[in-house]
C-alpha positions in Angstrom: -6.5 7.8 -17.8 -6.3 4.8 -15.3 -5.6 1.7 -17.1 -6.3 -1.8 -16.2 -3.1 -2.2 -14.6 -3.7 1.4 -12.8 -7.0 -0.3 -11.9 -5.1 -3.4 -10.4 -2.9 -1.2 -8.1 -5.7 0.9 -6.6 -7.2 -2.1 -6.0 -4.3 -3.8 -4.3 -3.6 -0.7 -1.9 -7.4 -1.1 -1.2 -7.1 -4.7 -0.3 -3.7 -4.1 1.7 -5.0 -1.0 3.2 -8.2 -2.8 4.9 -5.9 -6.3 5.6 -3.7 -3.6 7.8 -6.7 -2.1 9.0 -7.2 -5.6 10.4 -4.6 -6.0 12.0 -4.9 -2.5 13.7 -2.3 -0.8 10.9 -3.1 2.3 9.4 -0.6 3.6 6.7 -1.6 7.0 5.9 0.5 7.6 3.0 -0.8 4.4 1.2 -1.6 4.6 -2.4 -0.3 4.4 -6.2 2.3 6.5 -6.6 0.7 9.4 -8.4 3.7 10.1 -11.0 2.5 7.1 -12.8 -0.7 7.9 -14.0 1.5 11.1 -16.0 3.2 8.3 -17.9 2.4 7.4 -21.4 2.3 3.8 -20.4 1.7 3.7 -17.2 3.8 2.0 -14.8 1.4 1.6 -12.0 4.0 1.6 -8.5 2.4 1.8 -4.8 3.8 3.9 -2.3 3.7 2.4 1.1 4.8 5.9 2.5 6.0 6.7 5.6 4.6 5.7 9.5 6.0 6.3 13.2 7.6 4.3 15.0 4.9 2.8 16.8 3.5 1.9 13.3 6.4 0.2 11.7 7.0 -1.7 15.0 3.3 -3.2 14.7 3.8 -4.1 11.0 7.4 -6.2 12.2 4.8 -7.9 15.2 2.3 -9.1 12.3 4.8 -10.0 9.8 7.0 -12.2 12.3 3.6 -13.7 13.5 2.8 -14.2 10.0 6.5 -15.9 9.4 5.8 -18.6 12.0 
């Protein structure tokens, strides 16, 4: 029962998931948050999940590079 705004969010974790890919990030938990495709109006929420330590400590190098 995906929606156009369900549409949208698989979309955006598509987009984000290949921009990380980029910058050599994988985020293995990345994805709409599944609960909201059981809701009458769906409320469409990504789940960025969880990484290691290694991961979360590239994604604070590319967003501080990114803040400059």
């Amino acid at each position: 029962m995906a929606t156009g705004g369900m549409d949208e969010a698989e979309a955006a974790c598509g987009e984000l998931a290949e921009l990380l890919r980029r910058a050599g990030i994988v985020l293995p938990s990345l994805g709409v948050d599944p609960v909201a495709y059981t809701r009458e109006h769906p409320y469409p929420l990504v789940e960025l999940g969880r990484c290691n330590l290694q991961t979360a400590r590239r994604l604070i190098q590319v967003l501080a590079k990114a803040e400059r």
